[in-house]
C-alpha positions, 0 to 999 in steps of 0.5 A, spaced: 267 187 713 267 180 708 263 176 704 261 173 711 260 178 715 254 181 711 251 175 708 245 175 713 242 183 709 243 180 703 243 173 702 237 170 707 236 163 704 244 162 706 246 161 714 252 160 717 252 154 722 258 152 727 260 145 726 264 140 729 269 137 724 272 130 725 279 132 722 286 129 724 291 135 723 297 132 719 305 132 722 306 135 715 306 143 716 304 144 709 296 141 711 296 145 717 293 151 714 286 155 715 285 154 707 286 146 707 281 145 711 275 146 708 278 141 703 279 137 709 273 138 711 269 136 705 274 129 704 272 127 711 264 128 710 266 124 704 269 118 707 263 118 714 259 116 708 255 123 708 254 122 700 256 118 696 259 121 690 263 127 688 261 130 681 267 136 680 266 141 676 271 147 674 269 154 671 272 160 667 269 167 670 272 172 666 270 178 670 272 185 672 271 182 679 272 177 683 266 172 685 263 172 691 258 168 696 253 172 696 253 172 687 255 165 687 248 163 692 244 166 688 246 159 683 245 153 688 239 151 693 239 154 699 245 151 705 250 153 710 256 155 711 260 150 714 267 153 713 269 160 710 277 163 708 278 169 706 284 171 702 286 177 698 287 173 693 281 167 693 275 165 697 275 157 699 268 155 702 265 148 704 257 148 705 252 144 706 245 143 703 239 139 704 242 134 700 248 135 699 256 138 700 259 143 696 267 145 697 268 152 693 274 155 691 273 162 688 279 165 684 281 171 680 278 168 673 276 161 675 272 157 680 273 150 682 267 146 685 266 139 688 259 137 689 257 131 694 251 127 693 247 121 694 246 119 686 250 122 679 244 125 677 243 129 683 251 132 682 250 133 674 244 137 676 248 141 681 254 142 677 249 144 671 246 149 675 252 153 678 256 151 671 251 155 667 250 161 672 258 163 673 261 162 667 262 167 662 264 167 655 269 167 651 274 173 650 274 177 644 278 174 638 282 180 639 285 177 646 289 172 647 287 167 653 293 164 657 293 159 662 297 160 668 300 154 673 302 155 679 303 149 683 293 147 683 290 142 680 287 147 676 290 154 672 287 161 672 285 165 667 289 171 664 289 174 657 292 180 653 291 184 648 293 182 640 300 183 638 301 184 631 308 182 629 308 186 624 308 193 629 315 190 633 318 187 628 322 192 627 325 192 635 329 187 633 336 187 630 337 184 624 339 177 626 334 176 631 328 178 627 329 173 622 329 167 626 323 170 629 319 171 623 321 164 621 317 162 627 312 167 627 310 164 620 310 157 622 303 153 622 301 147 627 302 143 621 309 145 620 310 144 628 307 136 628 312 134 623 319 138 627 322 139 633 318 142 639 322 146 643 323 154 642 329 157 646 329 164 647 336 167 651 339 174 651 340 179 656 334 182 659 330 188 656 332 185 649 325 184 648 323 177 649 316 177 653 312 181 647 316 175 641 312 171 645 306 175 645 307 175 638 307 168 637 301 166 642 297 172 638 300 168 631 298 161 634 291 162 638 288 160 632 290 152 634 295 153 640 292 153 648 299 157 652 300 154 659 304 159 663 308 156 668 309 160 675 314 154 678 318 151 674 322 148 679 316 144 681 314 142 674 320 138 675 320 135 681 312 133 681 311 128 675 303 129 678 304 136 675 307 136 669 303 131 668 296 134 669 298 140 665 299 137 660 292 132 660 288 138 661 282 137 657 281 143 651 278 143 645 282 141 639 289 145 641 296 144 642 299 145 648 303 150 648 308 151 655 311 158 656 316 158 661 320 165 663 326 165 666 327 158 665 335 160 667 334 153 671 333 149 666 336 152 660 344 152 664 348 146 665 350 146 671 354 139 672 349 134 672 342 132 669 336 131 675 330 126 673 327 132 672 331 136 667 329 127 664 323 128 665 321 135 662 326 133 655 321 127 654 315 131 654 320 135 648 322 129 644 321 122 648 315 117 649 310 123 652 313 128 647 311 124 642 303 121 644 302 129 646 301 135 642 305 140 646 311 144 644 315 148 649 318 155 651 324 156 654 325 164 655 332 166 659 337 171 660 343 166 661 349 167 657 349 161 649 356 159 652 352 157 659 346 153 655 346 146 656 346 142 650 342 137 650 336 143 650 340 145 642 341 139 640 338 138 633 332 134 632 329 137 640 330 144 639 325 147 633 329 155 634 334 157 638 333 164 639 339 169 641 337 176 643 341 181 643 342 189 644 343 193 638 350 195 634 350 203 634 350 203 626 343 199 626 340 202 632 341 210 629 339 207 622 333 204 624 331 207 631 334 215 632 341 218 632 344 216 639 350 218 637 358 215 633 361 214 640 354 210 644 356 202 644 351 197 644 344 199 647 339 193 649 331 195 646 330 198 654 335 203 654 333 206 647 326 206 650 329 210 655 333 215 651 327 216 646 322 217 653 318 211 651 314 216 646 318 216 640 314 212 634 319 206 632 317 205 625 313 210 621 307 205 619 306 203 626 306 206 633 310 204 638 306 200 644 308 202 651 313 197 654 313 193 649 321 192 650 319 187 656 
């Protein structure tokens, strides 16, 4: 059964209503979808003059479990329910109180609501109410908090436990652990007079996801990370890119992380108005009013990058990450013996079992070769 089906026992002042919706279905098949139209619905309410004003608010839930209808009433006055999706994944909702119009959209770790009313007070009043019930408080100093986009108007909210460089340094080969201690001691100061971009390449399993973990970790003090999902949107949306970079937050820097980035850092002939666009946000006019760095993370080969990524003045570091000489590893990480080649952080994990200590100071952490 979902939220729907069981409101009735247990929440009595909400009630479900079957209503007629003057909506217009779009030739776009992008709009014509169950979860467009409670968002399409609200907007029609709006231009037949139901309300007036439309007060927006958005909402970190930091919980266990997501949301539901029946926990989210308890914070608003009594209305219907007009129209209602469920997915695995979210709970779009568009009711309808006495007074006023709400859409909701439940995710994960985040709530996005529009209230719409007759008066700014009134919708203040609303969005303080739900605001205050819903969100949660901020996670323990011991976890980093990411952003993660994906093509909304608003992120989700994700987090991970702290990594200390100190207890991965040693996964690294020698070349590669001094570039990255030099970043991993960098301050937001040191970043607002240098380049921007951060370019992390080399194979896969060479231990590039936990270095960026260490670096979000080192940073969280004064940097807010912005995974995104969808590269290839982010360059083909100014709209996106530029919502990304204008969320509001305290005083931080953004700090977008782009993982498998092999797209935008490999030169492929010719040079998009996207791959334009995201070079100004490193270095041109929008790079220079914004705080924002950029993370670039790939697997493509240096002789493949596109110089323009390197070029100095644009890229802060260019970090390679490769597997690890046979001497090196049988001197730092165990005996794999005289005649084994070059082994990446992944197979050494493998041949260890996953449980042999790295370091004799500190323990290993499970799958920090990602």
């Amino acid at each position: 059964m979902t939220d729907l089906d069981v409101l009735f026992a247990t929440t009595p002042y909400v009630t479900t209503v079957p209503r007629a919706l003057s909506i217009r279905l779009r030739a776009n098949d992008a709009n014509n979808r169950t979860d467009w139209i409670t968002d399409e619905g609200f907007l029609a309410a709006f231009y037949r003059g139901e309300f007036v004003y439309c007060v927006r608010d958005y909402i970190h839930c930091e919980t266990k479990v997501r949301h539901t209808l029946q926990s989210i009433s308890f914070h608003l006055p009594p209305f219907e329910v007009i129209r209602g999706v469920e997915t695995s994944r979210c709970l779009d909702l568009l009711c309808k109180g006495s007074d006023w119009w709400a859409v909701v959209a439940i995710r994960e770790s985040s709530i996005v609501v529009e209230f719409g009313v007759d008066t700014l007070e009134r919708g203040r009043e609303l969005a303080a109410r739900f605001h205050k019930g819903l969100a949660t408080r901020e996670v323990p100093r011991e976890s980093v908090t990411y952003e993660v986009w994906s093509g909304a108007d608003f992120p989700s909210k994700k987090s991970f436990e702290d990594v200390a460089w100190e207890t991965i340094k040693d996964n690294y080969p020698a070349s590669t652990r001094e570039n990255l201690e030099r970043l991993v001691g960098h301050t937001r100061t040191r970043f607002s007079t240098n380049a921007r971009l951060i370019l992390f390449y080399g194979p896969p399993g060479t231990g590039k996801t936990f270095a960026i973990r260490a670096l979000l970790t080192r940073y969280k003090a004064w940097a807010q990370a912005a995974l995104v999902l969808d590269p290839e949107n982010l360059l083909s949306s100014p709209s996106y890119l530029l919502n990304i970079l204008d969320r509001p937050s305290t005083d931080s820097t953004r700090f977008l992380v782009i993982e498998d980035a092999d797209e935008i850092a490999e030169k492929n002939g010719t040079r998009g108005s996207g791959m334009s666009r995201f070079l100004n946000v490193v270095d041109g006019i929008i790079g220079s009013d914004s705080d924002v760095m950029c993370l670039l993370s790939t697997n493509a080969s240096p002789r493949t990058l596109d110089p323009a990524l390197t070029r100095p003045g644009r890229c802060l570091a260019a970090v390679g990450f490769e597997p690890f000489p046979i001497k090196e590893a049988n001197e730092r990480l165990g005996e794999f013996g005289p005649s084994s080649g070059p082994l990446t952080l992944a197979e050494i994990y493998r041949q260890l079992d996953e449980t042999s200590i790295l370091t004799p100071e500190q323990p290993v952490m499970t799958g920090q070769y990602l």
